[in-house]
py3Dmol code that shows the C-alpha trace and the ligand (Angstrom):
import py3Dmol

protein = """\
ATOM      1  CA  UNK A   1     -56.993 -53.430  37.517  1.00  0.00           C
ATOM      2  CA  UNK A   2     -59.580 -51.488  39.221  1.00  0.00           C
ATOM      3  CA  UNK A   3     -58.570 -48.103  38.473  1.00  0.00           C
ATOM      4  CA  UNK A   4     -58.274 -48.585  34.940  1.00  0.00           C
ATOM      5  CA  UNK A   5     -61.799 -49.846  34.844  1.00  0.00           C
ATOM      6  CA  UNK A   6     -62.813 -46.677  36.351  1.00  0.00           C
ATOM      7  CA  UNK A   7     -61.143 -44.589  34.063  1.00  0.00           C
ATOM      8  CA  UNK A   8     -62.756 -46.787  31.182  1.00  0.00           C
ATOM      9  CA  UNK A   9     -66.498 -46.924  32.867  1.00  0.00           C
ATOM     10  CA  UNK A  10     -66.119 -43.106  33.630  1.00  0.00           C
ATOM     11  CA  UNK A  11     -64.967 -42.529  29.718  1.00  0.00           C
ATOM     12  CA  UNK A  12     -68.135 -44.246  28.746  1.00  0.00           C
ATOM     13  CA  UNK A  13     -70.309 -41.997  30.848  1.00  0.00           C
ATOM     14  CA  UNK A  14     -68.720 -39.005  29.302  1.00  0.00           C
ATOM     15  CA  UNK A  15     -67.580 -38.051  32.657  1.00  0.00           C
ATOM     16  CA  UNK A  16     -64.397 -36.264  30.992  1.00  0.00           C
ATOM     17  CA  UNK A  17     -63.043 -34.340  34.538  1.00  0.00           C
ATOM     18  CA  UNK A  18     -63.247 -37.624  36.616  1.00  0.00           C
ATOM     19  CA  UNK A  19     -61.396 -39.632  33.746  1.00  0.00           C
ATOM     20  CA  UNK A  20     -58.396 -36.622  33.869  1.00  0.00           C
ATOM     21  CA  UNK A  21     -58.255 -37.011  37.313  1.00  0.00           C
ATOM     22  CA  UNK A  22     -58.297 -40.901  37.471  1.00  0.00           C
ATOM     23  CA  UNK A  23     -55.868 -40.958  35.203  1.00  0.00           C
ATOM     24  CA  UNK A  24     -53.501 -38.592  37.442  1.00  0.00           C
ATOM     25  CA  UNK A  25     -54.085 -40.822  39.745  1.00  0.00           C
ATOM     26  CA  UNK A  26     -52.848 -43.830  37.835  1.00  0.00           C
ATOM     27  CA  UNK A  27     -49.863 -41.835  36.530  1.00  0.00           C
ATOM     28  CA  UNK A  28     -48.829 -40.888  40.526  1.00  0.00           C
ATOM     29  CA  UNK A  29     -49.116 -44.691  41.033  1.00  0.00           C
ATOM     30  CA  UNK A  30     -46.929 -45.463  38.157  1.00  0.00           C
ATOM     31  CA  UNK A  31     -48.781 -47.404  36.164  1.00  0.00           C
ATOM     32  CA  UNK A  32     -47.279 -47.260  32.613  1.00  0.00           C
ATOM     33  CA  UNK A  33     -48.640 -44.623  29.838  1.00  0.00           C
ATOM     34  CA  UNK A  34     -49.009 -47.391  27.599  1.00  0.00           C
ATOM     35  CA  UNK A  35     -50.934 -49.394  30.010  1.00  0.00           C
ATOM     36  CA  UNK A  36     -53.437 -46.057  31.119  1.00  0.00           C
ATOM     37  CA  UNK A  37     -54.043 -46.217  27.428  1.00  0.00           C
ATOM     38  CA  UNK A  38     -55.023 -49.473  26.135  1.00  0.00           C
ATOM     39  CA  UNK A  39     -56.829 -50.795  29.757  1.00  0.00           C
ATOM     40  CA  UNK A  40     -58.485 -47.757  30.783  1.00  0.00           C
ATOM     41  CA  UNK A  41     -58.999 -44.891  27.853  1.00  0.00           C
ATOM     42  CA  UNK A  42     -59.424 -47.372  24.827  1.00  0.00           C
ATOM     43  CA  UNK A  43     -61.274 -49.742  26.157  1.00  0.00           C
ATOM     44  CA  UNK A  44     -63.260 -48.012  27.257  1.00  0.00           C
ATOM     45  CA  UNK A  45     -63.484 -46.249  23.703  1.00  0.00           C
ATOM     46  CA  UNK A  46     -63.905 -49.799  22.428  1.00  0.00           C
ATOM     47  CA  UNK A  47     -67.508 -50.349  24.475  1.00  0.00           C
ATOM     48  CA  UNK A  48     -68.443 -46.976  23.006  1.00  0.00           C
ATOM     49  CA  UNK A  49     -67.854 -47.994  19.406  1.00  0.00           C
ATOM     50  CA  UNK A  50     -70.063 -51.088  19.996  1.00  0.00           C
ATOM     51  CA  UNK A  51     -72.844 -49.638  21.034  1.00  0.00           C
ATOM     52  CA  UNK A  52     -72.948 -47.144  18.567  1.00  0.00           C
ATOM     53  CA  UNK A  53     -72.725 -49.887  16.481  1.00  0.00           C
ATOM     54  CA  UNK A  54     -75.490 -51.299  17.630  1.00  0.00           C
ATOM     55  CA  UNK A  55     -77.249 -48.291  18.184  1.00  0.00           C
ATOM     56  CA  UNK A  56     -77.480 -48.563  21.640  1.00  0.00           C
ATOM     57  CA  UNK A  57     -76.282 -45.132  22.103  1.00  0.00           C
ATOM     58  CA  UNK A  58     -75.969 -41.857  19.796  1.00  0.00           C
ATOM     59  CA  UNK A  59     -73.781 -39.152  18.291  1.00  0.00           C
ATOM     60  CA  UNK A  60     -73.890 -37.121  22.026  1.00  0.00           C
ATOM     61  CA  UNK A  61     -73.299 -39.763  24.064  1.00  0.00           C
ATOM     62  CA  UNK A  62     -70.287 -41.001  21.761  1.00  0.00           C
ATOM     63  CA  UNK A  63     -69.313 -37.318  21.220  1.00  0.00           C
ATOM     64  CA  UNK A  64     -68.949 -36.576  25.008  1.00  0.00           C
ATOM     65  CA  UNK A  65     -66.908 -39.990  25.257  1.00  0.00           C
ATOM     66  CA  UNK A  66     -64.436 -38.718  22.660  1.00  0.00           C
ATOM     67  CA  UNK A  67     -63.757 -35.141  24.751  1.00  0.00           C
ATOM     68  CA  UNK A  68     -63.277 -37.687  28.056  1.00  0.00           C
ATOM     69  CA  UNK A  69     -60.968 -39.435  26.541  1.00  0.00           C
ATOM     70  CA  UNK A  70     -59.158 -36.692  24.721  1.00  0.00           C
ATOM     71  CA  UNK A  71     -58.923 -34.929  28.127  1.00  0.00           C
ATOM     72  CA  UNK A  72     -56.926 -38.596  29.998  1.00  0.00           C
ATOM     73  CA  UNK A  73     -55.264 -38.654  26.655  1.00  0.00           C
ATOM     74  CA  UNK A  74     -53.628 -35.224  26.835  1.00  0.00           C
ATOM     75  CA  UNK A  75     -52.127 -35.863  30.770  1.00  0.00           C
ATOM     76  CA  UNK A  76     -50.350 -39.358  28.492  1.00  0.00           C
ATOM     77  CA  UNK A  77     -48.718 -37.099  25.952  1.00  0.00           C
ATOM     78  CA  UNK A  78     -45.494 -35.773  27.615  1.00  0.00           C
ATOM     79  CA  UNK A  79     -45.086 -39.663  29.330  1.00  0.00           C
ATOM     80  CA  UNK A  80     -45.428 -41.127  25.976  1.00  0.00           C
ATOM     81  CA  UNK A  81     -42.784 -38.656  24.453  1.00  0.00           C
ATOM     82  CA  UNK A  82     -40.816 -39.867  27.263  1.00  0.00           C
ATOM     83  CA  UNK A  83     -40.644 -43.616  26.374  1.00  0.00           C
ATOM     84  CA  UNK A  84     -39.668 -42.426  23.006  1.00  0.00           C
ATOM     85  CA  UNK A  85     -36.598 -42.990  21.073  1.00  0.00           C
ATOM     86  CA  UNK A  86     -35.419 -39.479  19.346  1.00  0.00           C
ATOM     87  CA  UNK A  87     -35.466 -39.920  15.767  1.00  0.00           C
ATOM     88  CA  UNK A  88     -35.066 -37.358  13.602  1.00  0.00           C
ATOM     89  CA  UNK A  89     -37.975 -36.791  10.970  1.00  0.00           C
ATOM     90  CA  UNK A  90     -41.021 -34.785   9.920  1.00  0.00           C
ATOM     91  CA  UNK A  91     -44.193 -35.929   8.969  1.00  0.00           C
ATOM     92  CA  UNK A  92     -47.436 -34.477   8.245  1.00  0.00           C
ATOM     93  CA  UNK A  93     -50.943 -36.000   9.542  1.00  0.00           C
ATOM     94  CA  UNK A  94     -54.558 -35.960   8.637  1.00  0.00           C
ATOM     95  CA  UNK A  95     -58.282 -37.633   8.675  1.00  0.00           C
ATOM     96  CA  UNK A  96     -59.219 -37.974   4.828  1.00  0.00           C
ATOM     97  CA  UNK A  97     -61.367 -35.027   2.609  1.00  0.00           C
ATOM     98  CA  UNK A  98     -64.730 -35.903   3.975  1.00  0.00           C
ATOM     99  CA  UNK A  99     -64.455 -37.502   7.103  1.00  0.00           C
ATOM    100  CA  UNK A 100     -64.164 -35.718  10.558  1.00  0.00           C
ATOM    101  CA  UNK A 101     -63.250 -38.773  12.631  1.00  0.00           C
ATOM    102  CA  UNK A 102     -59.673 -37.738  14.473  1.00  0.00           C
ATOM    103  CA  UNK A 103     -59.638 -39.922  17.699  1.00  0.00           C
ATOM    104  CA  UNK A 104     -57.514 -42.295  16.055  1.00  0.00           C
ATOM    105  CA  UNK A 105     -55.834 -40.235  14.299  1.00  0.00           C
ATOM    106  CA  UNK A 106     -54.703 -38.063  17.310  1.00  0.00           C
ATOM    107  CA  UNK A 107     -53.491 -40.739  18.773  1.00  0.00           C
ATOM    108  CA  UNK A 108     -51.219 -42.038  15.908  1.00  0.00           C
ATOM    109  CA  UNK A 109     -50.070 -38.621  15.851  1.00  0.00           C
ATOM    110  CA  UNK A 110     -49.398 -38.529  19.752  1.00  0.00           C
ATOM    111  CA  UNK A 111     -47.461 -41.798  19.366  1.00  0.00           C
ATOM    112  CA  UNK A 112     -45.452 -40.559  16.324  1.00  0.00           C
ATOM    113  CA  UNK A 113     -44.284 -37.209  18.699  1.00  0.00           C
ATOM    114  CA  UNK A 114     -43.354 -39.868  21.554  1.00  0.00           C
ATOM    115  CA  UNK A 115     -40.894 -41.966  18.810  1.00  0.00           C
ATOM    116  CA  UNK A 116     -39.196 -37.992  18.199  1.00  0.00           C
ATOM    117  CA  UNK A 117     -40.993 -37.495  14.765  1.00  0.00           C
ATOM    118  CA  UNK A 118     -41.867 -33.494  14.175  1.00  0.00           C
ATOM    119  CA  UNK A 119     -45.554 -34.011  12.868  1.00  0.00           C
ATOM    120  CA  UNK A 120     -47.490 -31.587  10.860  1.00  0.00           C
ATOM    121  CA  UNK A 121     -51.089 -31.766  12.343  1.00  0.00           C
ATOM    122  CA  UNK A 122     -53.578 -31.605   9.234  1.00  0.00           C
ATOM    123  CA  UNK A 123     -56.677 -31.919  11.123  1.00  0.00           C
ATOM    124  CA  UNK A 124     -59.848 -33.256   9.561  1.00  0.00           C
ATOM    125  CA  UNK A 125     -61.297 -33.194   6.355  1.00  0.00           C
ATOM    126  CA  UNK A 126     -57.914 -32.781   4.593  1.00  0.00           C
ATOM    127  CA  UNK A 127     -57.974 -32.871   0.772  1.00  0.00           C
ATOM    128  CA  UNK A 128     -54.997 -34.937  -1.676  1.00  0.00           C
ATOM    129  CA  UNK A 129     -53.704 -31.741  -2.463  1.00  0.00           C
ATOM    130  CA  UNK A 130     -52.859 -30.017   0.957  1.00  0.00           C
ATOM    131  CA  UNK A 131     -51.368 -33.418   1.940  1.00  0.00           C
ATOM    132  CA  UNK A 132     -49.012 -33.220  -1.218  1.00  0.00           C
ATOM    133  CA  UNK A 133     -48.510 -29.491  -0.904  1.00  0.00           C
ATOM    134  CA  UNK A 134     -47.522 -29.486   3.077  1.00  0.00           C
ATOM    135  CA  UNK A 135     -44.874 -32.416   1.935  1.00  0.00           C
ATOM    136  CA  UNK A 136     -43.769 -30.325  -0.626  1.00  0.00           C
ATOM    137  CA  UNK A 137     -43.284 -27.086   1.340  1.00  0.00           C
ATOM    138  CA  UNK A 138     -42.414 -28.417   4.806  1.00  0.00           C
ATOM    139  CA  UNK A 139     -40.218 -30.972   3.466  1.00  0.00           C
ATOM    140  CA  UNK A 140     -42.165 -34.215   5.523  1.00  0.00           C
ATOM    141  CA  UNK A 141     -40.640 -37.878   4.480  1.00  0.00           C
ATOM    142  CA  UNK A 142     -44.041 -39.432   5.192  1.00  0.00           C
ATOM    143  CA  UNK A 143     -47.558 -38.454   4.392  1.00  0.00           C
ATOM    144  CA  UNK A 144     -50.356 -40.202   6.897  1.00  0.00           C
ATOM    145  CA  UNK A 145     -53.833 -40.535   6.178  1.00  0.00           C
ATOM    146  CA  UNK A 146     -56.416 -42.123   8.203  1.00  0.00           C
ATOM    147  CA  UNK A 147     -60.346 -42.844   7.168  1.00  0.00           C
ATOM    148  CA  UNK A 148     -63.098 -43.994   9.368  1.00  0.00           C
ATOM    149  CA  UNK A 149     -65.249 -44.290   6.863  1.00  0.00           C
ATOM    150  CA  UNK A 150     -65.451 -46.845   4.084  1.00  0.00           C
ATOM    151  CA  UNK A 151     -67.399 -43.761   2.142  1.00  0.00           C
ATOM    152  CA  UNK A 152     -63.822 -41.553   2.798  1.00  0.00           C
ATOM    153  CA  UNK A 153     -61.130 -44.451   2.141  1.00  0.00           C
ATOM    154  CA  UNK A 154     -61.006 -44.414  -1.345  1.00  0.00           C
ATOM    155  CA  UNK A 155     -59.791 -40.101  -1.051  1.00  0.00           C
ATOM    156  CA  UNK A 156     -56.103 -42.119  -0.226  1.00  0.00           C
ATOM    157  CA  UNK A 157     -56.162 -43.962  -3.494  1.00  0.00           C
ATOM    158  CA  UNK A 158     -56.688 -39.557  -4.615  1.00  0.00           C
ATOM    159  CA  UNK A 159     -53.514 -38.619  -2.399  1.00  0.00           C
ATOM    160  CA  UNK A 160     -50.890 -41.662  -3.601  1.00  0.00           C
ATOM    161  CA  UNK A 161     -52.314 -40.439  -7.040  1.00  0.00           C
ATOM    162  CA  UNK A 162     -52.004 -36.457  -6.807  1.00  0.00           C
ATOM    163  CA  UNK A 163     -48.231 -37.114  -5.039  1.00  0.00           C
ATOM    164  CA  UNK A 164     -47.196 -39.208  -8.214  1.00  0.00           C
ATOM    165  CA  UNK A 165     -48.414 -36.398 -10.277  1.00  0.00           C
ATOM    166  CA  UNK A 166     -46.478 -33.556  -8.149  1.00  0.00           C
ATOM    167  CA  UNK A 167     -43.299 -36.163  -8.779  1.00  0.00           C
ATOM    168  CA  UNK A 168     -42.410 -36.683  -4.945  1.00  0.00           C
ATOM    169  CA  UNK A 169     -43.581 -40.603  -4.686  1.00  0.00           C
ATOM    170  CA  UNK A 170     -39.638 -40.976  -4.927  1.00  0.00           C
ATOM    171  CA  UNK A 171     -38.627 -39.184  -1.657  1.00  0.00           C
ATOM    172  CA  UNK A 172     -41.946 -39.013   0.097  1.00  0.00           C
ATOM    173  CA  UNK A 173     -43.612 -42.216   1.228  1.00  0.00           C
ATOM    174  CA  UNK A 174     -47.309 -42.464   2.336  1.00  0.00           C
ATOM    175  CA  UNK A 175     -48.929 -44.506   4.941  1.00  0.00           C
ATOM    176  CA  UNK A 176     -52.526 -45.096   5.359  1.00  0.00           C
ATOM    177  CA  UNK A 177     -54.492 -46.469   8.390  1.00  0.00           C
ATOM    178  CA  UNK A 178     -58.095 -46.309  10.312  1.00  0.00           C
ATOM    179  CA  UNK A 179     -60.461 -49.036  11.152  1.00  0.00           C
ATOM    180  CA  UNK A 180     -61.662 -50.114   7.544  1.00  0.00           C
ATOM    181  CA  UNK A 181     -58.659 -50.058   5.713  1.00  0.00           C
ATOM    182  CA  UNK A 182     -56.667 -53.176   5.667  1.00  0.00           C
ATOM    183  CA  UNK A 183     -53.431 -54.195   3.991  1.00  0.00           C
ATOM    184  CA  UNK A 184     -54.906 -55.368   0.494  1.00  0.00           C
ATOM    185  CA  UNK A 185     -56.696 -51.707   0.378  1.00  0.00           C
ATOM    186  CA  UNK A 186     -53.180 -50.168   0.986  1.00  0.00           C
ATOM    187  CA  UNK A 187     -51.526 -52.335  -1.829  1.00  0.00           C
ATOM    188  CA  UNK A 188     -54.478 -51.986  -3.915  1.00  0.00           C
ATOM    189  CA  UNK A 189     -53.812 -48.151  -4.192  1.00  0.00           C
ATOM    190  CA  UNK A 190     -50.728 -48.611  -4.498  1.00  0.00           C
ATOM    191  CA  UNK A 191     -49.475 -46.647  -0.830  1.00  0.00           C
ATOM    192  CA  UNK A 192     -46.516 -47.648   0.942  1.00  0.00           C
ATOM    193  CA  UNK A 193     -47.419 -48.904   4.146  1.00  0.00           C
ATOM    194  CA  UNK A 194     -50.401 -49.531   6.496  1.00  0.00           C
ATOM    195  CA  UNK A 195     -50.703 -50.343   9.998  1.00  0.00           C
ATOM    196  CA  UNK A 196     -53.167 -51.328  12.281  1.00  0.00           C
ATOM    197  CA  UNK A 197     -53.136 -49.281  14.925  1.00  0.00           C
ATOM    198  CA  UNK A 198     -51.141 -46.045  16.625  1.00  0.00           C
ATOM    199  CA  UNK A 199     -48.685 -48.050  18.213  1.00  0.00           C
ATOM    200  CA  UNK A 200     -47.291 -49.505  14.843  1.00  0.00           C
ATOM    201  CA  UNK A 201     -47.975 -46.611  12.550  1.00  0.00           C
ATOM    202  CA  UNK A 202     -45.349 -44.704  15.410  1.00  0.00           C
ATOM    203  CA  UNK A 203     -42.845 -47.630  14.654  1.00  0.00           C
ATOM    204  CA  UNK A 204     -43.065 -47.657  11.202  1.00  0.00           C
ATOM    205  CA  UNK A 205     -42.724 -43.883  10.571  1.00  0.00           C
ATOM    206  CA  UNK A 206     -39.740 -43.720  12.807  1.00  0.00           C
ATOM    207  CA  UNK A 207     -38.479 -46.765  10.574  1.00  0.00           C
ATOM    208  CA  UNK A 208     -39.034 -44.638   7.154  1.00  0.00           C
ATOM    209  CA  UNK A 209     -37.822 -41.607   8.669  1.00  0.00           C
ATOM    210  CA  UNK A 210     -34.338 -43.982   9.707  1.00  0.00           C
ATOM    211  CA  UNK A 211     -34.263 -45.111   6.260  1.00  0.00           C
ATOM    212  CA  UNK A 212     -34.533 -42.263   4.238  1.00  0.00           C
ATOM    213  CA  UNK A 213     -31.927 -40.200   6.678  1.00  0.00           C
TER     214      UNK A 213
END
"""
ligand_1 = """\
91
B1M
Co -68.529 -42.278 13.353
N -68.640 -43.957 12.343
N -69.714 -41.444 12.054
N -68.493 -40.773 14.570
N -67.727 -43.394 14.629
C -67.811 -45.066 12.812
C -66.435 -45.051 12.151
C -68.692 -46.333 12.394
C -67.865 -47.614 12.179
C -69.796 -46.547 13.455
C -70.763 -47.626 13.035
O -71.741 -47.349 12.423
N -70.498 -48.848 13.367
C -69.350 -45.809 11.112
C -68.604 -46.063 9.793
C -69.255 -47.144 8.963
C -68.523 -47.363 7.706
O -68.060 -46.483 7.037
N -68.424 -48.616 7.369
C -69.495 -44.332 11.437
C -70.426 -43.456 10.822
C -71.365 -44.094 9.821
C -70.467 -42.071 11.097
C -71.416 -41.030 10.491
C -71.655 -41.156 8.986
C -72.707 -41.124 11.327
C -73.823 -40.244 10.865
O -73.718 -39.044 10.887
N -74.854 -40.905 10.403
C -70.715 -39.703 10.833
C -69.697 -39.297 9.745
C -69.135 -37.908 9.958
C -67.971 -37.656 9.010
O -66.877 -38.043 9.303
N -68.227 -37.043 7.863
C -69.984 -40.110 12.092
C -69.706 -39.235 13.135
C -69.057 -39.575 14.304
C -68.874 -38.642 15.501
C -68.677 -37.168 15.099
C -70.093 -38.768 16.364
C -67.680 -39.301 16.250
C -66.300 -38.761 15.836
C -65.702 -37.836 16.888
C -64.265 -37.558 16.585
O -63.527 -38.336 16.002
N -63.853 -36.407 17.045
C -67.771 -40.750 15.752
C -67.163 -41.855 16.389
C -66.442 -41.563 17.685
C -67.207 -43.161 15.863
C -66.792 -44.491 16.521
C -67.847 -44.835 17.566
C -65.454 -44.535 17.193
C -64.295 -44.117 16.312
C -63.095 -43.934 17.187
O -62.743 -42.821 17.523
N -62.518 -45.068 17.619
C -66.792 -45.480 15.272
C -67.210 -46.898 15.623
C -66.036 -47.799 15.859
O -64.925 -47.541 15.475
N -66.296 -48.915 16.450
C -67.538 -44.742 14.256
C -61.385 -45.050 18.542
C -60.101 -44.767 17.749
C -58.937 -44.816 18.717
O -59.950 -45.824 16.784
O -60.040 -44.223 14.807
O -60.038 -46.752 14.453
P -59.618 -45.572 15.240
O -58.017 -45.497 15.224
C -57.216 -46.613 15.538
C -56.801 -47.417 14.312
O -57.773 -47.458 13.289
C -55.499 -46.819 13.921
O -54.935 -46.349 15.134
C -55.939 -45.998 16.073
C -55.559 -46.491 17.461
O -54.782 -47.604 17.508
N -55.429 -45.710 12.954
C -54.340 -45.607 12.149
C -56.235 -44.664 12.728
N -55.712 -43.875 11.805
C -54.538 -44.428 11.419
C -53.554 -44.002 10.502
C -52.421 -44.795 10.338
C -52.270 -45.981 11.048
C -53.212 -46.395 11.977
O -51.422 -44.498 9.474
C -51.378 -43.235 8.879
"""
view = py3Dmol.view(width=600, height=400)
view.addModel(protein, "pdb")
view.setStyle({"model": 0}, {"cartoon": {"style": "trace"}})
view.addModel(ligand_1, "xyz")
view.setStyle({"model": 1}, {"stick": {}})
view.zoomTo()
view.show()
């Protein structure tokens, strides 16, 4: 669809108030949330990886990218909530200690308020310890962790370790996710579920939340 590829070619260009009002436009011509999402903003994300992967482009470019497509992201958010199913449940969020990448994990988080959840926003650069402490003290069901780095991945292995030792692994569970962690690495550590992308992670917190009600 053409506008979508506008919103994704404008994303690339960094061009963060023409992708906000492209994607008003493709919410007043009711194209689905969902659909604004995965044609237009990540997609367009997508390209971006690659060429910073092939070093095609650098930290800026990617940098202003990432505030474009926080900005079409943040008109989504309410619309998303509204597709959701209320579930009741709290969990609490964050990108790894060491690692400052939160695109993705904004988004999970954004998904996981559209399925109802109550999620405890972390931010970056979150140590074992403040994930097992916020469980602790704000009563969450699920911790989430997400790494973008294979450098930062192995901090989750640190968290499933430091919430055994603080004797919650019984009524807390923790999920991990991010682009290089895969299903093996979750069972390796010994965490309870992974995902592979926002969409699912949503599901599957709403699920443990359900179960543990
Ligand atoms: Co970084 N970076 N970066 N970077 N960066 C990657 C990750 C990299 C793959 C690029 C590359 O070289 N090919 C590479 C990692 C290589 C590796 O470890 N194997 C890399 C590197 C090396 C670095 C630096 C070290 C670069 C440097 O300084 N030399 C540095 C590290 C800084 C640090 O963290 N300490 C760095 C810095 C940066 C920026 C600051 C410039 C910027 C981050 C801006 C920000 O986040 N605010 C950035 C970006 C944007 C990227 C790429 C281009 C895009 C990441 C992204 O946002 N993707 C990335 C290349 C790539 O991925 N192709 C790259 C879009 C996002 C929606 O996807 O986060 O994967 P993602 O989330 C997905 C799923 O993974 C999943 O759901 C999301 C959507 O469906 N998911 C979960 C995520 N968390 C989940 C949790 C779950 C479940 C699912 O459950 C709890």
């Amino acid at each position: 669809m053409e506008l979508l590829n506008q919103i994704s070619q404008n994303l690339q260009a960094g061009k963060a108030k023409i992708v906000k009002g492209l994607v008003q436009q493709a919410i007043d011509e009711g194209i689905p949330a969902q659909q604004i999402l995965e044609e237009g903003l990540l997609s367009g994300m997508s390209v971006i990886g690659e060429k910073f992967k092939n070093n095609e482009i650098f930290v800026p470019e990617v940098l202003v990218a990432a505030r474009a497509m926080n900005m079409g992201a943040g008109l989504l958010k309410p619309l998303l909530a509204q597709d959701g199913v209320r579930a009741s449940g709290k969990v609490c969020i964050g990108t790894v200690k060491g690692d400052l990448h939160d695109i993705g994990k904004n988004l999970v988080k954004m998904m996981m308020e559209g399925k109802g959840l109550e999620v405890v926003d972390l931010g970056v650069d979150v140590a074992p310890e403040t994930f097992v402490k916020t469980a602790e003290e704000q009563g969450c069901t699920v911790i989430c962790c997400s790494a973008l780095l294979t450098t930062t991945m192995g901090v989750m292995g640190d968290v499933v370790k430091a919430a055994g030792e603080a004797g919650i692994r019984g009524r807390v569970k923790i999920m991990v996710g991010g682009a290089p962690v895969t299903q093996a690495f979750c069972d390796q550590i010994g965490a309870d579920v992974y995902t592979a992308d926002a969409a699912s992670a949503a599901d599957a917190a709403a699920e443990l939340c359900r179960a543990t009600a």
